[in-house]
C-alpha positions as CSV (number, residue, x, y, z in Angstrom):
1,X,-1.1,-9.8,-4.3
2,X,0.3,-6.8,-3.6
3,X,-2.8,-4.6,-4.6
4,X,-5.1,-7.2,-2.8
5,X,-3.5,-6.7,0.4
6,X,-3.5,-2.7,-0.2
7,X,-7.2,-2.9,-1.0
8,X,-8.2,-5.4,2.4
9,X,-5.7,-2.5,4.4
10,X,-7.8,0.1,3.6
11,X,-10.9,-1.3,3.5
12,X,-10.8,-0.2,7.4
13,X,-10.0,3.3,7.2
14,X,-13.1,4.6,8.5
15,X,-14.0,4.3,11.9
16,X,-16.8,7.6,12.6
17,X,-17.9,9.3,15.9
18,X,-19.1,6.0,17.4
19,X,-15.9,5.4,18.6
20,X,-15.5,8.3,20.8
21,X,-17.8,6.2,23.5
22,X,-15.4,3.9,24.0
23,X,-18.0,1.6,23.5
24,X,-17.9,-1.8,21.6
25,X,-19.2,-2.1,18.2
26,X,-21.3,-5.1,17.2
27,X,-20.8,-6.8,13.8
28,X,-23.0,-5.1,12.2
29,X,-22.1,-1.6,12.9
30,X,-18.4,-2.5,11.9
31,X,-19.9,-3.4,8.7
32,X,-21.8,-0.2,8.1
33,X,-18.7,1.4,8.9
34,X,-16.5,-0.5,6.9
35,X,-18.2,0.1,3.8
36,X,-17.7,3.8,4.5
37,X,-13.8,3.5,3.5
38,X,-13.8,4.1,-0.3
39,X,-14.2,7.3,0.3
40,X,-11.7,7.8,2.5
41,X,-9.2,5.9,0.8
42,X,-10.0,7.5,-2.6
43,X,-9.2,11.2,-0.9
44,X,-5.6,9.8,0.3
45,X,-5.0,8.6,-2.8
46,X,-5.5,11.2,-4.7
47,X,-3.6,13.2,-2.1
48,X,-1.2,11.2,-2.6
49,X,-0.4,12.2,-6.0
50,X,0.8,15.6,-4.7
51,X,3.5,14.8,-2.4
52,X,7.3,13.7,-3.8
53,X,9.0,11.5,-0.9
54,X,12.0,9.2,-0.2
55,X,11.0,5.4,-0.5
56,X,13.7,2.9,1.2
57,X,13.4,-1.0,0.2
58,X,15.8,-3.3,2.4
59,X,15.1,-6.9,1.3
60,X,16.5,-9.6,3.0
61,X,16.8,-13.5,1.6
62,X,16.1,-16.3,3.9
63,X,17.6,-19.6,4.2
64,X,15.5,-22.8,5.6
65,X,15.8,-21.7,8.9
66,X,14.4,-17.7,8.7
67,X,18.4,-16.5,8.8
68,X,19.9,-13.6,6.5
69,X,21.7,-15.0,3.7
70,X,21.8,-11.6,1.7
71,X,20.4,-8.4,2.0
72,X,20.4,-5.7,-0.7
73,X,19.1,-2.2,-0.3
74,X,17.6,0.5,-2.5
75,X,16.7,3.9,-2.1
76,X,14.2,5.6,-4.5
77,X,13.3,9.3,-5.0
78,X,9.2,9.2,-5.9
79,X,8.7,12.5,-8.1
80,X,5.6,13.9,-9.9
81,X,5.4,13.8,-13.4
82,X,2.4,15.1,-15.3
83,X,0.1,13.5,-12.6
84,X,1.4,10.4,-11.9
85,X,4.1,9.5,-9.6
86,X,7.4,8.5,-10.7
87,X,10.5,6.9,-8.6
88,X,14.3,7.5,-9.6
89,X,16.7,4.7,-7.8
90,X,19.1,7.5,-6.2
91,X,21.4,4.9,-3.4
92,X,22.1,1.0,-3.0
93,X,23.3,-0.5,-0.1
94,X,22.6,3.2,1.6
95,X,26.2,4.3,-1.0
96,X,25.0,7.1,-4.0
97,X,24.9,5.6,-7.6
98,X,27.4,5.7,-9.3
99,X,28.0,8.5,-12.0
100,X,26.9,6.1,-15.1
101,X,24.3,4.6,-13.2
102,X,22.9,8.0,-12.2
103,X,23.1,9.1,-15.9
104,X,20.8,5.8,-16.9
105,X,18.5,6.6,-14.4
106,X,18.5,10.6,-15.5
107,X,17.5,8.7,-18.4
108,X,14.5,7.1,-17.8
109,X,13.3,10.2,-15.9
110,X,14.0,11.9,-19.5
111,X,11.9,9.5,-21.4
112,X,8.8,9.9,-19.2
113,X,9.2,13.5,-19.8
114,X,9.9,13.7,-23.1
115,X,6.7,11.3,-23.7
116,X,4.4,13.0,-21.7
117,X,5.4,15.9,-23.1
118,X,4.8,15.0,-26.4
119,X,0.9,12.9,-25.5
120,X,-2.0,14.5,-27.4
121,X,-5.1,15.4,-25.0
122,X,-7.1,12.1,-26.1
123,X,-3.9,10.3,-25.2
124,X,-4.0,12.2,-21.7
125,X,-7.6,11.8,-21.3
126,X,-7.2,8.0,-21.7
127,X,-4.5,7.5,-19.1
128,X,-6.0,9.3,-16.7
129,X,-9.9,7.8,-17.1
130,X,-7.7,3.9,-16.1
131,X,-6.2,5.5,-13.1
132,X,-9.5,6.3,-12.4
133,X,-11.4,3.1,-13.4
134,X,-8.7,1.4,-10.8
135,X,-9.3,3.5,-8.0
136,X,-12.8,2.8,-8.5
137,X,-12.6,-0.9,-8.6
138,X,-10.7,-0.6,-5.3
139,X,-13.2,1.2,-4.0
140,X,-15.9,-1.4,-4.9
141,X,-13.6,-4.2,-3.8
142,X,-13.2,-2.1,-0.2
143,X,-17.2,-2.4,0.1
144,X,-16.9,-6.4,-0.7
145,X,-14.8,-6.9,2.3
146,X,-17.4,-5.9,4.6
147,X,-19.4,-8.9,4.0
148,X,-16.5,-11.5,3.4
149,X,-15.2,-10.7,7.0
150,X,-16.4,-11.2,10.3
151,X,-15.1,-8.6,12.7
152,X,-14.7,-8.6,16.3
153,X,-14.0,-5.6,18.9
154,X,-11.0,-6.5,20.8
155,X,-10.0,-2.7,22.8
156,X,-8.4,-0.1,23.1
157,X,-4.5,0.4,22.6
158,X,-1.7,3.7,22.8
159,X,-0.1,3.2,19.8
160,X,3.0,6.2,18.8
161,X,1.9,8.0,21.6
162,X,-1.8,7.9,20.1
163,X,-5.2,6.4,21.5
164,X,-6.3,3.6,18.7
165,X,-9.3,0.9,18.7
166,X,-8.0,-2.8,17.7
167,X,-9.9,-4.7,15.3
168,X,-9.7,-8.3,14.1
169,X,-10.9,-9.6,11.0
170,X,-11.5,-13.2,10.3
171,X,-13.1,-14.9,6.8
172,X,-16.5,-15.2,7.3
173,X,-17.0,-19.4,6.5
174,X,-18.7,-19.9,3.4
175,X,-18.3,-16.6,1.8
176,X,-19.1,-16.6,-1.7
177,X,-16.5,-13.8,-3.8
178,X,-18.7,-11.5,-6.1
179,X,-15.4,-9.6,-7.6
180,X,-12.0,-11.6,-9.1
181,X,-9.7,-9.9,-6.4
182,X,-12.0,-10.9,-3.6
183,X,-11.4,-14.4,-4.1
184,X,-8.2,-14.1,-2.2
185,X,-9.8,-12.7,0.9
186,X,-10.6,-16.0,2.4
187,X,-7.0,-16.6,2.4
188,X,-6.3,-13.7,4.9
189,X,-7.5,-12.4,8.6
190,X,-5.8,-9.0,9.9
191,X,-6.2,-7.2,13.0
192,X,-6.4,-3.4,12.3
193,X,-5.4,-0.2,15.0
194,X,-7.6,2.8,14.3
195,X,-6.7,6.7,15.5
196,X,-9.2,7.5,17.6
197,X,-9.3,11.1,16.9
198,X,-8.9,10.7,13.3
199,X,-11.3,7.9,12.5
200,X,-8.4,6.2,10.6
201,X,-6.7,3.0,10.4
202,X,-2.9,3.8,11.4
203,X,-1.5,0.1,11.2
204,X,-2.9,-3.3,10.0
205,X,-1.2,-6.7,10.6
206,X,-2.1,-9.4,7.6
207,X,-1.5,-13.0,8.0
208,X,-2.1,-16.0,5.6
209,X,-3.8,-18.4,6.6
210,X,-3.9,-20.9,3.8
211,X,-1.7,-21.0,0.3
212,X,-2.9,-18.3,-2.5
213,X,-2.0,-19.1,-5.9
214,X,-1.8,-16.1,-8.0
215,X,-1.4,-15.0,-11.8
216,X,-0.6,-17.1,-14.9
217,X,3.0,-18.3,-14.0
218,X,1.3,-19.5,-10.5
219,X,2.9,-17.5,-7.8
220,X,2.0,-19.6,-4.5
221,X,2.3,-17.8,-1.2
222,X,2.5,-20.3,1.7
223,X,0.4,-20.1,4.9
224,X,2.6,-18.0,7.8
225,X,3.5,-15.4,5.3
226,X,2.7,-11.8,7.1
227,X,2.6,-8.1,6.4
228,X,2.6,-5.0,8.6
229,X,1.5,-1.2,7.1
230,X,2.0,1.8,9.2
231,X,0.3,5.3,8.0
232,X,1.5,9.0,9.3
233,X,-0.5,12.4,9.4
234,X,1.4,14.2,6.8
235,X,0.4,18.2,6.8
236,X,-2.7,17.6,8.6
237,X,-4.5,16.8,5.6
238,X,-3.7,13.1,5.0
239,X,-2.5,9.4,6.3
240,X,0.4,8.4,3.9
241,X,2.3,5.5,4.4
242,X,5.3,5.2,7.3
243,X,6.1,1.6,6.9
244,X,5.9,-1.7,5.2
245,X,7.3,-5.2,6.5
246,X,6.5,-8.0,4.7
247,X,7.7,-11.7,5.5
248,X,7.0,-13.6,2.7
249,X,7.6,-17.7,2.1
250,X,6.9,-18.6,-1.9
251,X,6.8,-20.7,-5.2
252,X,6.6,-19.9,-8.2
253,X,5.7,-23.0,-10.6
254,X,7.8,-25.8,-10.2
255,X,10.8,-23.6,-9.4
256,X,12.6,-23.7,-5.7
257,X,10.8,-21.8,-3.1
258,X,12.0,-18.5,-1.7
259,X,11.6,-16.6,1.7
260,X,12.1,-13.2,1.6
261,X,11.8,-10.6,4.3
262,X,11.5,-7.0,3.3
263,X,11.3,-3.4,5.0
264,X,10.2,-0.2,3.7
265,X,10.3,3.1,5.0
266,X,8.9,6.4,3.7
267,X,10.2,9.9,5.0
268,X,10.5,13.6,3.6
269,X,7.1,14.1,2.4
270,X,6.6,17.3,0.3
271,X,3.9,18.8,-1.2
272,X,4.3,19.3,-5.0
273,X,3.0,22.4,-6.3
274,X,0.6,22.6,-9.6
275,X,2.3,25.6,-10.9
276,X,5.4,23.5,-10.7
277,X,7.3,23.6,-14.5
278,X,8.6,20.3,-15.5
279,X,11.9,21.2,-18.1
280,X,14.4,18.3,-19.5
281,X,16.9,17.7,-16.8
282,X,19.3,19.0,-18.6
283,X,18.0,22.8,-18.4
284,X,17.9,22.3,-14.9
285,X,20.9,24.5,-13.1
């Protein structure tokens, strides 16, 4: 679900010049427009790719009633390694690791190195043609959404001291799914915020509206279950993301359902440079 959500929040993330009129759009131009986000999303994720950040998960477990019964948190360094991100668990519970548990995860960092290092360039070539055959399908799934919803101009509001157009998207009755992930859309309206002098989405605000069943061990996410995405302008080159809340209320097969809140946060963006050496992390003083 998780990459079918990604895909339907940035299916809005570009919103051109027309906006600047402060004038409502009709249907039809939002479709036009909507269409136009591939692009745009395929440059921030490749962007992506070059920054190194700090990724905090704080997941809370419900009870009945929507109280805390638990929360656990994690705290992830995302590196990159040979073009593809990588994330190192660095804190739980906001405490460092301890020194065997930061050895295991020195470990795994190792492994990735140690195998990349070692890939031949057909080896190479392959991994990196299925990152690209995935962006791509997420970029055709982006232009799908355009005709599975129908979207509706509802203003204008300051959002983090920014001017943003609000959105809403509802499932257009009777829409027929061309792809396999667009199947799910129907299950999902979401109200998007767009930076007005950017031309990009900055926040999007999911709900399901009817239970989706998903994968082979079937996953059902009941209706009420909501997520929230905020981007940043990191460097003046790209949106990235600021924050994720999810509030999620599930089964999976015949097992006892679970709520689950979670809350990410993502800080300390840096750029990583191409000339950058990548040694064992042992050589590293």
């Amino acid at each position: 679900m998780g990459r079918i959500c990604r895909c339907v929040l940035l299916a809005l993330s570009v919103f051109p010049s027309l906006f600047a009129q402060n004038i409502p759009l009709s249907q039809e131009q939002i479709q036009a427009l909507v269409r136009q986000a591939a692009d745009k999303d395929l440059e921030n994720q490749k962007k992506l790719r070059n920054y190194t950040y700090t990724q905090r998960e704080e997941e809370h477990k419900l009870d009945g009633g929507g109280q805390t019964k638990s929360t656990e948190v994690r705290t992830y360094e995302i590196m990159v390694l040979f073009e593809e991100q990588v994330q190192k668990l660095v804190a739980k519970d906001d405490k460092p690791m301890s020194e065997n548990d930061a050895k295991k995860e020195d470990g795994k960092i190792q492994k990735i190195i140690d195998k990349r290092k070692n890939e031949d360039e057909d080896d190479r070539r392959k991994r990196l043609e299925k990152a690209e055959k995935e962006q791509e399908e997420g970029r055709q799934f982006v232009k799908e959404v355009a005709d599975a919803y129908k979207f509706r101009w509802v203003g204008t509001e300051l959002l983090n001291g920014r001017d943003t157009y609000v959105i809403d998207a509802d499932p257009r009755p009777g829409y027929e799914p061309h792809s396999k992930d667009a199947k799910f859309l129907p299950k999902f309206r979401f109200r998007a915020w767009m930076d007005k002098a950017e031309s990009q989405w900055v926040k999007l605000d999911i709900q399901c509206i009817d239970t989706v069943s998903v994968g082979l061990f079937l996953v059902r996410v009941h209706k009420g279950s909501n997520i929230q995405i905020e981007l940043t302008r990191v460097n003046d080159e790209v949106w990235l993301p600021k924050h994720v809340a999810l509030k999620l209320d599930a089964r999976v097969a015949l097992f006892k359902g679970f709520n689950v809140a979670e809350d990410v946060t993502y800080r300390d963006y840096k750029k990583f440079g191409t000339n950058t050496t990548i040694v064992p992390l042992g050589e590293v003083q």
